[in-house]
PDBQT receptor file of N, H, CA, C and O in Angstrom, charges set to zero:
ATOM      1  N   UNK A   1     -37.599 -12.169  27.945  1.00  0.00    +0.000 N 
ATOM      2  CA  UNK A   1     -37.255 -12.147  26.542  1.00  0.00    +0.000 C 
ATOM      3  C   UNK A   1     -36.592 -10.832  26.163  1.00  0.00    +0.000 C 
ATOM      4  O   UNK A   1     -35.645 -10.746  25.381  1.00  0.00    +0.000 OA
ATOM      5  N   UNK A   2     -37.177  -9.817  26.789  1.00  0.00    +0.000 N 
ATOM      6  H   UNK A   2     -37.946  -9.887  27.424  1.00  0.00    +0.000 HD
ATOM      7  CA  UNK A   2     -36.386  -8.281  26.533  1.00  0.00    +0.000 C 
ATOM      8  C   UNK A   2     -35.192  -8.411  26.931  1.00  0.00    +0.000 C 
ATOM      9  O   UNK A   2     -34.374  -7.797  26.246  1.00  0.00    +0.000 OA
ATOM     10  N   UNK A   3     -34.778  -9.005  27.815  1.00  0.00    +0.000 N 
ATOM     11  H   UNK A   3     -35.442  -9.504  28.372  1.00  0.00    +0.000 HD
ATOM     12  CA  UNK A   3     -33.384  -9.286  28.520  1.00  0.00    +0.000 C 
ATOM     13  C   UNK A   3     -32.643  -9.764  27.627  1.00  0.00    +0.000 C 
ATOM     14  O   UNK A   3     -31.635  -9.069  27.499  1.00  0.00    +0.000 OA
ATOM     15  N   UNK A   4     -32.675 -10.747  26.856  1.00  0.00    +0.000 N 
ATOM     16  H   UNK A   4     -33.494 -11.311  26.960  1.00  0.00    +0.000 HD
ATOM     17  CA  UNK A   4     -31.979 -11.315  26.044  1.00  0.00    +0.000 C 
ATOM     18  C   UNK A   4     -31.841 -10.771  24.570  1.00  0.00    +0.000 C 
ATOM     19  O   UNK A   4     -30.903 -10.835  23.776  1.00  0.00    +0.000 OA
ATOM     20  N   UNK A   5     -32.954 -10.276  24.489  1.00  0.00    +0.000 N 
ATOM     21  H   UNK A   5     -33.716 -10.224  25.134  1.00  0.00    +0.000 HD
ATOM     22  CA  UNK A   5     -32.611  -9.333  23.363  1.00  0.00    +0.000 C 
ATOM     23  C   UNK A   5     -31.599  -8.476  23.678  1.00  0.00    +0.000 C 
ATOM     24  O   UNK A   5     -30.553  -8.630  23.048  1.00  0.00    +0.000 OA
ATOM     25  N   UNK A   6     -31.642  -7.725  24.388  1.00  0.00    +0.000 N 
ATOM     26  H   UNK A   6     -32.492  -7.600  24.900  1.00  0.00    +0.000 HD
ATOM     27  CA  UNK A   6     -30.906  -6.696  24.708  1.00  0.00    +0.000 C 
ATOM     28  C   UNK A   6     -29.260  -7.232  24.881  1.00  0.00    +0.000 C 
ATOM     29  O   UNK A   6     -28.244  -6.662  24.486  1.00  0.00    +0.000 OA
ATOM     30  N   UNK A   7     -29.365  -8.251  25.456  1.00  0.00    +0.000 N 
ATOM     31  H   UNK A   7     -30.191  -8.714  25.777  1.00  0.00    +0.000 HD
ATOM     32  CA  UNK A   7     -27.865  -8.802  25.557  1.00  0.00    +0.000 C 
ATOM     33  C   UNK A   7     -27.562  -9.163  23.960  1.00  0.00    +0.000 C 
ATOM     34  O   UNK A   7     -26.500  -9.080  23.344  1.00  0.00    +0.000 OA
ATOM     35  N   UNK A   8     -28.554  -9.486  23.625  1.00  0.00    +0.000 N 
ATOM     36  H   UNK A   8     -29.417  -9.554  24.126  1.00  0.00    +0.000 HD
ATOM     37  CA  UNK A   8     -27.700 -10.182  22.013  1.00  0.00    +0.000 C 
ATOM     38  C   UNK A   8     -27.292  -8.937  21.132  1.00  0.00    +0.000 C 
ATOM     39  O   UNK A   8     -26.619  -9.007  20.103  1.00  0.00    +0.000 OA
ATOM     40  N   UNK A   9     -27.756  -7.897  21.644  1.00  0.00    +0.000 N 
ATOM     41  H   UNK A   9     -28.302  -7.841  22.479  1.00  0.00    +0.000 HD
ATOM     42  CA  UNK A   9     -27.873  -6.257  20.668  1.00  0.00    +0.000 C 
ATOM     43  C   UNK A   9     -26.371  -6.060  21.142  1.00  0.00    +0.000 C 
ATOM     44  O   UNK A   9     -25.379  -5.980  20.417  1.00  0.00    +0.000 OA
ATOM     45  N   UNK A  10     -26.447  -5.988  22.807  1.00  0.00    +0.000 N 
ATOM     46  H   UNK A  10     -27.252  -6.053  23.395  1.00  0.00    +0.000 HD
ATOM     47  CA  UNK A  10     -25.291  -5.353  23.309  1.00  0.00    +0.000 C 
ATOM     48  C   UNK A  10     -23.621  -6.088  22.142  1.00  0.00    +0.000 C 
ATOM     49  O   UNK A  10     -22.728  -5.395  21.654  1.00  0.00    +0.000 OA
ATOM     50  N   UNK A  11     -23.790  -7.725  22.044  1.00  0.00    +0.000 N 
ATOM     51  H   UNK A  11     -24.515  -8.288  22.441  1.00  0.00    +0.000 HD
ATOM     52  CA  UNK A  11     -23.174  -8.455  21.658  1.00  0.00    +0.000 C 
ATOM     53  C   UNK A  11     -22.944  -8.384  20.187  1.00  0.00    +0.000 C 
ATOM     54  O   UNK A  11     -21.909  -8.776  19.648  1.00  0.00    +0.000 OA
ATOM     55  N   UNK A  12     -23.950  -7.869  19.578  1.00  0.00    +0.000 N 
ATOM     56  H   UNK A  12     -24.790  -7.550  20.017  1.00  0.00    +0.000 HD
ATOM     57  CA  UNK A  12     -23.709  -8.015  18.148  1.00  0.00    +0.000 C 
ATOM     58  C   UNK A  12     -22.961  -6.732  18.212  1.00  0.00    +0.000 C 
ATOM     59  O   UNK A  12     -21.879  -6.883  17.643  1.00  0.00    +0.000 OA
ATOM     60  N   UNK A  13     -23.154  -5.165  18.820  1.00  0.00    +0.000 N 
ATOM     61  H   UNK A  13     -24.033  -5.042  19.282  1.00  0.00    +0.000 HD
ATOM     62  CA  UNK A  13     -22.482  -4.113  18.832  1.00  0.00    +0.000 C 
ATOM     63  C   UNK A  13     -21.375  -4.500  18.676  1.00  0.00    +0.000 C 
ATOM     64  O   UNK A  13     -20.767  -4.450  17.606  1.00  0.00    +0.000 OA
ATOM     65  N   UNK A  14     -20.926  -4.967  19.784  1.00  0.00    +0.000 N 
ATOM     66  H   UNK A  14     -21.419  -5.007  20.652  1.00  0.00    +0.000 HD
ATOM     67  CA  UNK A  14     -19.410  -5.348  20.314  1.00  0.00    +0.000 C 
ATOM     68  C   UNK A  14     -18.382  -5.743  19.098  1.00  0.00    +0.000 C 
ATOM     69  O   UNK A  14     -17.294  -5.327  18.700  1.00  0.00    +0.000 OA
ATOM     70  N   UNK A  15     -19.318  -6.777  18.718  1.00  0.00    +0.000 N 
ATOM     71  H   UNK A  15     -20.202  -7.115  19.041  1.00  0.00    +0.000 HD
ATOM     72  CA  UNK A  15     -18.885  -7.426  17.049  1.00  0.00    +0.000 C 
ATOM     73  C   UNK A  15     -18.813  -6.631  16.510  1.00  0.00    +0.000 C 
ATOM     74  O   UNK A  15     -17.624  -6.326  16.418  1.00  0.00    +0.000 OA
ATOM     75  N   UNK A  16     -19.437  -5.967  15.992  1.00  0.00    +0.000 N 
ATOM     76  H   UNK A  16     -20.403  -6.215  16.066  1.00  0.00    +0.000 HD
ATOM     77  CA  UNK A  16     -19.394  -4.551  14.861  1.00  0.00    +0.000 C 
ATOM     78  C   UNK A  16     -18.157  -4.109  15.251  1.00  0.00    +0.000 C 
ATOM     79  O   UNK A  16     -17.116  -4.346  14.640  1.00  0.00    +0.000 OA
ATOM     80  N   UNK A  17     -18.278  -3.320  16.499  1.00  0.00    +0.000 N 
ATOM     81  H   UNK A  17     -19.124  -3.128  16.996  1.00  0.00    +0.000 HD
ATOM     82  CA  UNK A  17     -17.012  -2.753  16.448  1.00  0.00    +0.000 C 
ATOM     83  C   UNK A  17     -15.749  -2.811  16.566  1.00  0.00    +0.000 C 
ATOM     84  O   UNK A  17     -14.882  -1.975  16.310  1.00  0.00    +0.000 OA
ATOM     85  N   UNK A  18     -15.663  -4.356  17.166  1.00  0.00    +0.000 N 
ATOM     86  H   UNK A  18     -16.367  -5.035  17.374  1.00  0.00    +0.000 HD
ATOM     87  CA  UNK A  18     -13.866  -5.237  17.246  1.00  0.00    +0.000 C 
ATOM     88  C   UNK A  18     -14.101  -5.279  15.456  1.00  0.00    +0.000 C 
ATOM     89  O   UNK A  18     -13.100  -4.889  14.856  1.00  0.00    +0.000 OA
ATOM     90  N   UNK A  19     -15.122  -5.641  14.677  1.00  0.00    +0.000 N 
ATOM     91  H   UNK A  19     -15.936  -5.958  15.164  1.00  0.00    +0.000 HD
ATOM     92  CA  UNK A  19     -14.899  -5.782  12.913  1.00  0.00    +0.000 C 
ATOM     93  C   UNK A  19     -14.326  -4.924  12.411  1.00  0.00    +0.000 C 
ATOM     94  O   UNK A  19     -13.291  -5.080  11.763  1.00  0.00    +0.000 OA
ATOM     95  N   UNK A  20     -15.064  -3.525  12.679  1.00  0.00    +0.000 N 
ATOM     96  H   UNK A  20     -15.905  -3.398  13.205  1.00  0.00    +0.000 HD
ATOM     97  CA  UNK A  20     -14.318  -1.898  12.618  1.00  0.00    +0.000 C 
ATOM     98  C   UNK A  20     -13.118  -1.695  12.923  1.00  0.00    +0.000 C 
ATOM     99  O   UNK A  20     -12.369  -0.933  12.311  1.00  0.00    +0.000 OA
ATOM    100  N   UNK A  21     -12.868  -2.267  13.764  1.00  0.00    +0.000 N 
ATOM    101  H   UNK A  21     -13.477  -2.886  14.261  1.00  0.00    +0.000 HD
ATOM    102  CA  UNK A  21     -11.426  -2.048  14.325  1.00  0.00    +0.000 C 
ATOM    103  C   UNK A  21     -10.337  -2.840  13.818  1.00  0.00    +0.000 C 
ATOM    104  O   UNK A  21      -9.167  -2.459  13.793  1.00  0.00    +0.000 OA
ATOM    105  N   UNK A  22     -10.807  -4.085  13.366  1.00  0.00    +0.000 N 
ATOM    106  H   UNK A  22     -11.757  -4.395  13.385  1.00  0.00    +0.000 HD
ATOM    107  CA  UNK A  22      -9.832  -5.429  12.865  1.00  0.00    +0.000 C 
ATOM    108  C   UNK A  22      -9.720  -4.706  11.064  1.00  0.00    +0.000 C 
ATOM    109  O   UNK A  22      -8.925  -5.134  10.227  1.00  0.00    +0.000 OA
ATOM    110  N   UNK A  23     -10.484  -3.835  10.876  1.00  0.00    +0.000 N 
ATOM    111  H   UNK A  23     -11.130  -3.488  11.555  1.00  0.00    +0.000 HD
ATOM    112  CA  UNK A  23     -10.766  -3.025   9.376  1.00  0.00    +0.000 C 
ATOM    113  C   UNK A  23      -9.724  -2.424   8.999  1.00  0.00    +0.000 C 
ATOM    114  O   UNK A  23      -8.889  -2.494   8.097  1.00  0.00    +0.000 OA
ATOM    115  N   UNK A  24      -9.999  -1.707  10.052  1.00  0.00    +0.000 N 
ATOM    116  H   UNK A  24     -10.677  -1.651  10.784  1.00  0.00    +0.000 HD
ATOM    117  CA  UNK A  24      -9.001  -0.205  10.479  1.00  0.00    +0.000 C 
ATOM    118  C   UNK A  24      -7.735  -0.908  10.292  1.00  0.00    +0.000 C 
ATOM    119  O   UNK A  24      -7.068  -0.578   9.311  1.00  0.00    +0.000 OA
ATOM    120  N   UNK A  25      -7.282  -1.837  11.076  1.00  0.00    +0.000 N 
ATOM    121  H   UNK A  25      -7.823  -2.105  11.873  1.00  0.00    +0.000 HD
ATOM    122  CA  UNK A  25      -5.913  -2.605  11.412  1.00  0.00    +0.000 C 
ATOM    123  C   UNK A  25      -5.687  -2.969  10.017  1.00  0.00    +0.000 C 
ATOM    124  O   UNK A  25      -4.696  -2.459   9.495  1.00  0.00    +0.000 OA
ATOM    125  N   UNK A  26      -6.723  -4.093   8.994  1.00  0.00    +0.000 N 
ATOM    126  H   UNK A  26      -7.529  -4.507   9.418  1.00  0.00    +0.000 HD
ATOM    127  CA  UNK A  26      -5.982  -4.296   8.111  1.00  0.00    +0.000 C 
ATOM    128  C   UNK A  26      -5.637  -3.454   7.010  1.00  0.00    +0.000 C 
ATOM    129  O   UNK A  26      -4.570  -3.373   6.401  1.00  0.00    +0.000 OA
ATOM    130  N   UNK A  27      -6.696  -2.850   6.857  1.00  0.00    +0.000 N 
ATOM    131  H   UNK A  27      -7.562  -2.915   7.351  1.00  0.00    +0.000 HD
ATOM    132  CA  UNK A  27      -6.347  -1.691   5.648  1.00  0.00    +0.000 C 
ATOM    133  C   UNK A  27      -4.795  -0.647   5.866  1.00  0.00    +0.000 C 
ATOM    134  O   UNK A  27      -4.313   0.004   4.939  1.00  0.00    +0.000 OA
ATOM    135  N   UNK A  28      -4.115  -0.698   7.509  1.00  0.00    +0.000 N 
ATOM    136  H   UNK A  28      -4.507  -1.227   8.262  1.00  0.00    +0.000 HD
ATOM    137  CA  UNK A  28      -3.333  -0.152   7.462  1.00  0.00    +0.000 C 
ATOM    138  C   UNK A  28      -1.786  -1.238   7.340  1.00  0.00    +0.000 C 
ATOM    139  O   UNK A  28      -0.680  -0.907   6.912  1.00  0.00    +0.000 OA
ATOM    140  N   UNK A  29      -2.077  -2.112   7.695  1.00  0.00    +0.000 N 
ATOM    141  H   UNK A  29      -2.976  -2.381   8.042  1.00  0.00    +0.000 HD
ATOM    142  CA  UNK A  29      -1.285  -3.178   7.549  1.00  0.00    +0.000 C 
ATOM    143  C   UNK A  29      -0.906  -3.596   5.491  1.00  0.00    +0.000 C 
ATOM    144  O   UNK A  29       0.204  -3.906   5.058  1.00  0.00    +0.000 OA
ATOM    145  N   UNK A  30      -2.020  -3.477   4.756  1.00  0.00    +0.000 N 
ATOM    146  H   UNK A  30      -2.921  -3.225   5.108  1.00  0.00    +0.000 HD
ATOM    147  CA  UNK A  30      -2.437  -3.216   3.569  1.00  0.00    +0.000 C 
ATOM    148  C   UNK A  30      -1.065  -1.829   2.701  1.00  0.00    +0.000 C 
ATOM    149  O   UNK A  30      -0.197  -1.982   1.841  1.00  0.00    +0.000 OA
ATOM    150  N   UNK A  31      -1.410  -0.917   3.301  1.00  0.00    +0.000 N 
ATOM    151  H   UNK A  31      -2.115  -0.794   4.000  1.00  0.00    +0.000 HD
ATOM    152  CA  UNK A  31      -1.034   0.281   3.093  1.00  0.00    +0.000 C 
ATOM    153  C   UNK A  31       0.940  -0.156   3.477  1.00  0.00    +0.000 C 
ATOM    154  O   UNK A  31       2.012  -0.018   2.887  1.00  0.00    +0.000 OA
ATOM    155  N   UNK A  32       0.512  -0.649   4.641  1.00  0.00    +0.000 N 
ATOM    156  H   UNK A  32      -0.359  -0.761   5.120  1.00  0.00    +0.000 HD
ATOM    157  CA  UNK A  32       2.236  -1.025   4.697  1.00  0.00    +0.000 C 
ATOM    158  C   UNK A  32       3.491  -1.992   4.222  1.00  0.00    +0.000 C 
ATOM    159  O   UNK A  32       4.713  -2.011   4.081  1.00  0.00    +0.000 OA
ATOM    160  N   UNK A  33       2.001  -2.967   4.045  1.00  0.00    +0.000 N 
ATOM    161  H   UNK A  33       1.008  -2.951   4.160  1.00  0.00    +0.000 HD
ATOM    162  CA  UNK A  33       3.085  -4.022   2.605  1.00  0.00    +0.000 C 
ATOM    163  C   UNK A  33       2.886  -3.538   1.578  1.00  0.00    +0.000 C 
ATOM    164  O   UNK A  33       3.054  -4.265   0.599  1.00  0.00    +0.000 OA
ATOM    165  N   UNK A  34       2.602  -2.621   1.435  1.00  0.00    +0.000 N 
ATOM    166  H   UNK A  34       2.465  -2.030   2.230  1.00  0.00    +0.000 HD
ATOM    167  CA  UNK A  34       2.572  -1.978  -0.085  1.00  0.00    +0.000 C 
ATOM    168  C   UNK A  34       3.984  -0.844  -0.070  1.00  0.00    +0.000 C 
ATOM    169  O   UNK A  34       4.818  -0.345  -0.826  1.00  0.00    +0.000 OA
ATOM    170  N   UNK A  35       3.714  -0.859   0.827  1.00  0.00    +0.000 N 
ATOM    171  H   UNK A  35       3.037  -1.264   1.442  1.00  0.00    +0.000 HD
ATOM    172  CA  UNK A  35       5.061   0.543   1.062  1.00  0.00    +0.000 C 
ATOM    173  C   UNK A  35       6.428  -0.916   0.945  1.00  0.00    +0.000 C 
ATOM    174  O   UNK A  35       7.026  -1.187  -0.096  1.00  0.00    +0.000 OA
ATOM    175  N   UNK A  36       6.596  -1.521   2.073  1.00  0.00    +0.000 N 
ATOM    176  H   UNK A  36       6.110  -1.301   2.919  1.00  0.00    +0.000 HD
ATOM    177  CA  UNK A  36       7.812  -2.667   1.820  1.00  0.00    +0.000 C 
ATOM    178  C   UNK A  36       8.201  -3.244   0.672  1.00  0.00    +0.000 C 
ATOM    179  O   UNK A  36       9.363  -3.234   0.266  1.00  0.00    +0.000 OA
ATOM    180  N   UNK A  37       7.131  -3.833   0.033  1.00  0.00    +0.000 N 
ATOM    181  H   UNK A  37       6.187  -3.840   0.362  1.00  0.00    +0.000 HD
ATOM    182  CA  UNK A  37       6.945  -4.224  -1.393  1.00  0.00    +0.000 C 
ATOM    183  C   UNK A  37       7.864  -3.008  -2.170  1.00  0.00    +0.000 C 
ATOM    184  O   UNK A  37       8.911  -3.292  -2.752  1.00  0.00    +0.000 OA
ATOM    185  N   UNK A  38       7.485  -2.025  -2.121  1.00  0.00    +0.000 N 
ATOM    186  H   UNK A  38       6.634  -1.794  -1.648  1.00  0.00    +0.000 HD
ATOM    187  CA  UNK A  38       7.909  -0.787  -3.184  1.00  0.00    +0.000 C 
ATOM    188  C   UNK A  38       9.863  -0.936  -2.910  1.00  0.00    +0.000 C 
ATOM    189  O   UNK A  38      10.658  -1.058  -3.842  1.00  0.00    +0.000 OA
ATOM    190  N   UNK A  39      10.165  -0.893  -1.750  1.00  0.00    +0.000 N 
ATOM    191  H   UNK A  39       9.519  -0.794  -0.994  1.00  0.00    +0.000 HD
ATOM    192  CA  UNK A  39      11.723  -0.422  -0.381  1.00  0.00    +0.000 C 
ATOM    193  C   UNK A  39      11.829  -1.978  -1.201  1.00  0.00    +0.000 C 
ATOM    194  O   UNK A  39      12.705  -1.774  -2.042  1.00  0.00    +0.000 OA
ATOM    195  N   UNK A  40      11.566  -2.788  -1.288  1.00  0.00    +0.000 N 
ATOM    196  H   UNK A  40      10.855  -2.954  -0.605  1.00  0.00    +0.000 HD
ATOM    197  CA  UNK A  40      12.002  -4.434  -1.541  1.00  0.00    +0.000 C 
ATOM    198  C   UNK A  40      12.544  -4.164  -2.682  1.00  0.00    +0.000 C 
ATOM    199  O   UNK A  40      13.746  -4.091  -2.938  1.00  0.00    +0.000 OA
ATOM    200  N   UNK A  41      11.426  -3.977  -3.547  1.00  0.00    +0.000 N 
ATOM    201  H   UNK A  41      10.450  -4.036  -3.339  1.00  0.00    +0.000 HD
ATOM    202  CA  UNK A  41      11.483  -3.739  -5.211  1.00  0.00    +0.000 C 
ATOM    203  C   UNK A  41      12.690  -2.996  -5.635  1.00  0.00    +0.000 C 
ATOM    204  O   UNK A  41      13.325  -3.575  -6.516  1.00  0.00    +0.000 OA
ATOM    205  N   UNK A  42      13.323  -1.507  -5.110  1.00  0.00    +0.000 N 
ATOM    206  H   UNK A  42      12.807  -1.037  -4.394  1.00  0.00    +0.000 HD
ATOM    207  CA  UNK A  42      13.469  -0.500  -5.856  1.00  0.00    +0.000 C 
ATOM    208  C   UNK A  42      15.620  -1.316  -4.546  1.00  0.00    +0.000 C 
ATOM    209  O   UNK A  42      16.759  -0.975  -4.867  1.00  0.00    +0.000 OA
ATOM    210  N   UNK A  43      15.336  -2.099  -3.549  1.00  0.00    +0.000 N 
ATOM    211  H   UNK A  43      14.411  -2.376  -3.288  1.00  0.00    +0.000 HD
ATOM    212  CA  UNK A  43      16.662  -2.482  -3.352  1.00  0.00    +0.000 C 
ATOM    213  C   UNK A  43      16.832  -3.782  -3.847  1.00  0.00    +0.000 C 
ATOM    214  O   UNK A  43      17.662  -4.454  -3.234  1.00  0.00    +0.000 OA
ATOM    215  N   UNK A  44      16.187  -4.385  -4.924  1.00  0.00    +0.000 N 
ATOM    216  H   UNK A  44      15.513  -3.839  -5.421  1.00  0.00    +0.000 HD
ATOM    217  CA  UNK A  44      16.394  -5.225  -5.569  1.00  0.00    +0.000 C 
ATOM    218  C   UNK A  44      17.492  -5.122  -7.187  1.00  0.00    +0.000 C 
ATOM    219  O   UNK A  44      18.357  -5.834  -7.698  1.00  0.00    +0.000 OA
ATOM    220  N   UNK A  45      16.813  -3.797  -7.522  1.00  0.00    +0.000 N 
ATOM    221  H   UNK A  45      16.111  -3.218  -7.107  1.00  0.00    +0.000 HD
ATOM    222  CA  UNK A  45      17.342  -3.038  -8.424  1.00  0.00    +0.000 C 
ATOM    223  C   UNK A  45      18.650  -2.429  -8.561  1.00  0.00    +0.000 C 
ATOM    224  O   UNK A  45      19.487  -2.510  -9.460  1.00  0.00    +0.000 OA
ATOM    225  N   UNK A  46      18.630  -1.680  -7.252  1.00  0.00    +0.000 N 
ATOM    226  H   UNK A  46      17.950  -1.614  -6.521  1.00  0.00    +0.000 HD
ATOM    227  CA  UNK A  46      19.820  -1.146  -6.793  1.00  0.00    +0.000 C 
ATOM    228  C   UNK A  46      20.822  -2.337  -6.674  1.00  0.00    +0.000 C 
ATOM    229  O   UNK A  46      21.870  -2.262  -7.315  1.00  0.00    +0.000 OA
ATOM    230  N   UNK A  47      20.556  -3.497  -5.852  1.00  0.00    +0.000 N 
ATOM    231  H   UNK A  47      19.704  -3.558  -5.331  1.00  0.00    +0.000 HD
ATOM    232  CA  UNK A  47      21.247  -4.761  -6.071  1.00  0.00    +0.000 C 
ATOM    233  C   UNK A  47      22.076  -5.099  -6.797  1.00  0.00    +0.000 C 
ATOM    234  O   UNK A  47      23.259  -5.287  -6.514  1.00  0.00    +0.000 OA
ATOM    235  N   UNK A  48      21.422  -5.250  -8.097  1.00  0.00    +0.000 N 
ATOM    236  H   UNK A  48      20.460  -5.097  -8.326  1.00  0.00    +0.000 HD
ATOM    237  CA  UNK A  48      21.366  -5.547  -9.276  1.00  0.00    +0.000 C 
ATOM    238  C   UNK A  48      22.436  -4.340 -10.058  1.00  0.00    +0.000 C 
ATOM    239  O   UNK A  48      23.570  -4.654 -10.422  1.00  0.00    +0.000 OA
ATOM    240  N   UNK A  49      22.007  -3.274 -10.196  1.00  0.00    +0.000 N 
ATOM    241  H   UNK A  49      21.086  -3.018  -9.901  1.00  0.00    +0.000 HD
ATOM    242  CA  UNK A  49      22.900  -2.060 -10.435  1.00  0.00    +0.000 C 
ATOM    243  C   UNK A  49      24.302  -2.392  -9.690  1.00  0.00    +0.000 C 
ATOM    244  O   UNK A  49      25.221  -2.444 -10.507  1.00  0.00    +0.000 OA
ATOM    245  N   UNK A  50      24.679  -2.615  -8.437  1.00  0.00    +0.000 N 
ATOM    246  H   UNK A  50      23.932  -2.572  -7.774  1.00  0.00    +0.000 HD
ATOM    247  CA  UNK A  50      26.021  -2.524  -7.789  1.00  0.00    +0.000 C 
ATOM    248  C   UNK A  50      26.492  -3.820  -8.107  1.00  0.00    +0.000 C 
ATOM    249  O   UNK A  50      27.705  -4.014  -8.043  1.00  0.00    +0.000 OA
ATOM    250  N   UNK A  51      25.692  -4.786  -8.458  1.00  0.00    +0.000 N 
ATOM    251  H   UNK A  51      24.706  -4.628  -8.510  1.00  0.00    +0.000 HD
ATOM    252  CA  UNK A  51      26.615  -6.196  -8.903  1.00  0.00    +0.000 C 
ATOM    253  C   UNK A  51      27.025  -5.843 -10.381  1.00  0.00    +0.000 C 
ATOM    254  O   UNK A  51      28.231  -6.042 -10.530  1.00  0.00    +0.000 OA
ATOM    255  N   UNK A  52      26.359  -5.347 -11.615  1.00  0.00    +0.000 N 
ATOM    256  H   UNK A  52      25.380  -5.185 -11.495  1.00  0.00    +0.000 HD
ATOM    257  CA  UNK A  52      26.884  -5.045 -12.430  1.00  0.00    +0.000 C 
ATOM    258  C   UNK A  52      28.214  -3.965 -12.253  1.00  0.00    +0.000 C 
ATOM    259  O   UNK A  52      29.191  -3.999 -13.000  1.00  0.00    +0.000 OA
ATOM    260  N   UNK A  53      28.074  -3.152 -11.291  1.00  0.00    +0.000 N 
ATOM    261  H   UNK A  53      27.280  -3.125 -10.684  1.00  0.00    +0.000 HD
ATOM    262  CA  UNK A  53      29.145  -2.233 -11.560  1.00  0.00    +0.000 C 
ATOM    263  C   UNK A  53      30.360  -2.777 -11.068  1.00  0.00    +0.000 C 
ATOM    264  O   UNK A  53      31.521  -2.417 -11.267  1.00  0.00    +0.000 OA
ATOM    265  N   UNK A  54      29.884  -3.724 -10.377  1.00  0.00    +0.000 N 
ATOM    266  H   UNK A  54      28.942  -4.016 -10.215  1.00  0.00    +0.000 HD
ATOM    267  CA  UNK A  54      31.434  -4.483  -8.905  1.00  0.00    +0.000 C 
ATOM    268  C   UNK A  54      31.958  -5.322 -10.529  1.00  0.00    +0.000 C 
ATOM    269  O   UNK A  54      33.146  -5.353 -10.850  1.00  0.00    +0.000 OA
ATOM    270  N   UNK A  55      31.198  -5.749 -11.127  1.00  0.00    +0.000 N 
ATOM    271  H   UNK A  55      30.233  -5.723 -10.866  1.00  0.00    +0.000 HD
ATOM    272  CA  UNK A  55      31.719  -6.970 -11.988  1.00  0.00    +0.000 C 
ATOM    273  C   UNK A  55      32.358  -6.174 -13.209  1.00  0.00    +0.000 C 
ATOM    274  O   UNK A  55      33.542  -6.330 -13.508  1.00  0.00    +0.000 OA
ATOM    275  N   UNK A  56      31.383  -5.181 -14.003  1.00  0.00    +0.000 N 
ATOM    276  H   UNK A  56      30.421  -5.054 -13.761  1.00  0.00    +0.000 HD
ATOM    277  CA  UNK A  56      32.397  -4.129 -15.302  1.00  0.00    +0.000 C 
ATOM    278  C   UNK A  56      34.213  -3.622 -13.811  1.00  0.00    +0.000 C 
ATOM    279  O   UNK A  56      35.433  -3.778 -13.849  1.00  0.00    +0.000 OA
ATOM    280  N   UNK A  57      33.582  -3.254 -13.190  1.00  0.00    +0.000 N 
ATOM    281  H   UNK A  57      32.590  -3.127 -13.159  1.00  0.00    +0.000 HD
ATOM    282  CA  UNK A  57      35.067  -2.983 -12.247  1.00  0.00    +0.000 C 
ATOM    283  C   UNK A  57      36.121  -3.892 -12.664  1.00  0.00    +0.000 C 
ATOM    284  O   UNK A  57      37.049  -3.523 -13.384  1.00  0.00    +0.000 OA
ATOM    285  N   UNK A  58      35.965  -5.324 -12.132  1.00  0.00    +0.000 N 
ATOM    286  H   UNK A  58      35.211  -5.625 -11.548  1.00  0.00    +0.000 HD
ATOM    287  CA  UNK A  58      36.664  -6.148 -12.094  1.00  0.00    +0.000 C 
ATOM    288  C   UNK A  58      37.306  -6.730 -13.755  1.00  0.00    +0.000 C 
ATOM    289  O   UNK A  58      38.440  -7.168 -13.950  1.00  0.00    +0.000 OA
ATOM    290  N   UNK A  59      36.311  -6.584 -14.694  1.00  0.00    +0.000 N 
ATOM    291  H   UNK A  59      35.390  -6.228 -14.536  1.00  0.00    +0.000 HD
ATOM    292  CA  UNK A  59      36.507  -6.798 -15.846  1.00  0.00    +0.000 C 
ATOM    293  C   UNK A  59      37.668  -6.167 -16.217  1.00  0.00    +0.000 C 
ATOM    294  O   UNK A  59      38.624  -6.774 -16.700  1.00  0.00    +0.000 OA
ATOM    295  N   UNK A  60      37.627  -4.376 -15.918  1.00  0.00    +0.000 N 
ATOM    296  H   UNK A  60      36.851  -3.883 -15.525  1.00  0.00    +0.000 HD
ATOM    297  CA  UNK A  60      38.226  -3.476 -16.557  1.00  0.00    +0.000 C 
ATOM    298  C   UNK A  60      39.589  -3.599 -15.821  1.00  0.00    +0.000 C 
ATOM    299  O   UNK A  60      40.567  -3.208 -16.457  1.00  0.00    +0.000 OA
ATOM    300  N   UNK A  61      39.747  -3.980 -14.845  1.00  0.00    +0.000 N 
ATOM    301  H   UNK A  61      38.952  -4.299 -14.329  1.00  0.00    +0.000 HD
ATOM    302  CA  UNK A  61      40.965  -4.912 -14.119  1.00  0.00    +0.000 C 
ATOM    303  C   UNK A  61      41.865  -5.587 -14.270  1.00  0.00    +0.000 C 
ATOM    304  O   UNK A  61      43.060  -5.607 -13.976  1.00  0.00    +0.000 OA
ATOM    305  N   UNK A  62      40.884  -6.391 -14.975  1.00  0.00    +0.000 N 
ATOM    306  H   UNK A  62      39.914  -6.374 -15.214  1.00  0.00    +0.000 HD
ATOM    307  CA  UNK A  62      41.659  -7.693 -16.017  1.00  0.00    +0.000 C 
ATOM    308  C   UNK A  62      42.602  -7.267 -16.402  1.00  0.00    +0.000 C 
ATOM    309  O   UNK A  62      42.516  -6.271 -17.119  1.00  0.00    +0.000 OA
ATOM    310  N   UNK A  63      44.236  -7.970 -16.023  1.00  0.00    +0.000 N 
ATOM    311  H   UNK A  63      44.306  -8.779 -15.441  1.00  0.00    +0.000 HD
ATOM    312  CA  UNK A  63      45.261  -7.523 -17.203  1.00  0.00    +0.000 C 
ATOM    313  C   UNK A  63      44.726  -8.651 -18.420  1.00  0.00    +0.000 C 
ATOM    314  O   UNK A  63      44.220  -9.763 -18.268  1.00  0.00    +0.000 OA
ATOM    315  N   UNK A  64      45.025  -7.954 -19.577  1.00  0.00    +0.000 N 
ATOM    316  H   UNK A  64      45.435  -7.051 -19.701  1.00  0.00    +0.000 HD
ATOM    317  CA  UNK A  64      44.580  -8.809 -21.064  1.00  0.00    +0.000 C 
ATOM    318  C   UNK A  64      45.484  -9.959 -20.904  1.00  0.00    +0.000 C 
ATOM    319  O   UNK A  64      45.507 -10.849 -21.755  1.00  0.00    +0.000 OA
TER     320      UNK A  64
């Protein structure tokens, strides 16, 4: 019976610490769609900014 205890201890450790580790992984994975999200956001904008300016361009182009 000590035997098996001991294996199920060894086993639950193990768990703990692949959990710790799968933690570690997501919280940094977390941290990094948050960063993309931001680079997405702020060239969405910019986007947006150079299509307005391509289009006043073209406007101001226009012969009347």
């Amino acid at each position: 019976m000590s035997n098996n205890y001991q294996e199920l201890l060894e086993m639950w450790r193990e768990e703990k610490k692949k959990r710790q580790e799968l933690e570690l992984i997501n919280e940094s994975h977390k941290k990094l769609n948050r960063k993309l999200q931001t680079e997405l956001t702020e060239t969405k904008e910019d986007n947006k900014k150079l299509s307005q300016q391509i289009s006043d361009l073209e406007k101001s182009r226009r012969p009347f």
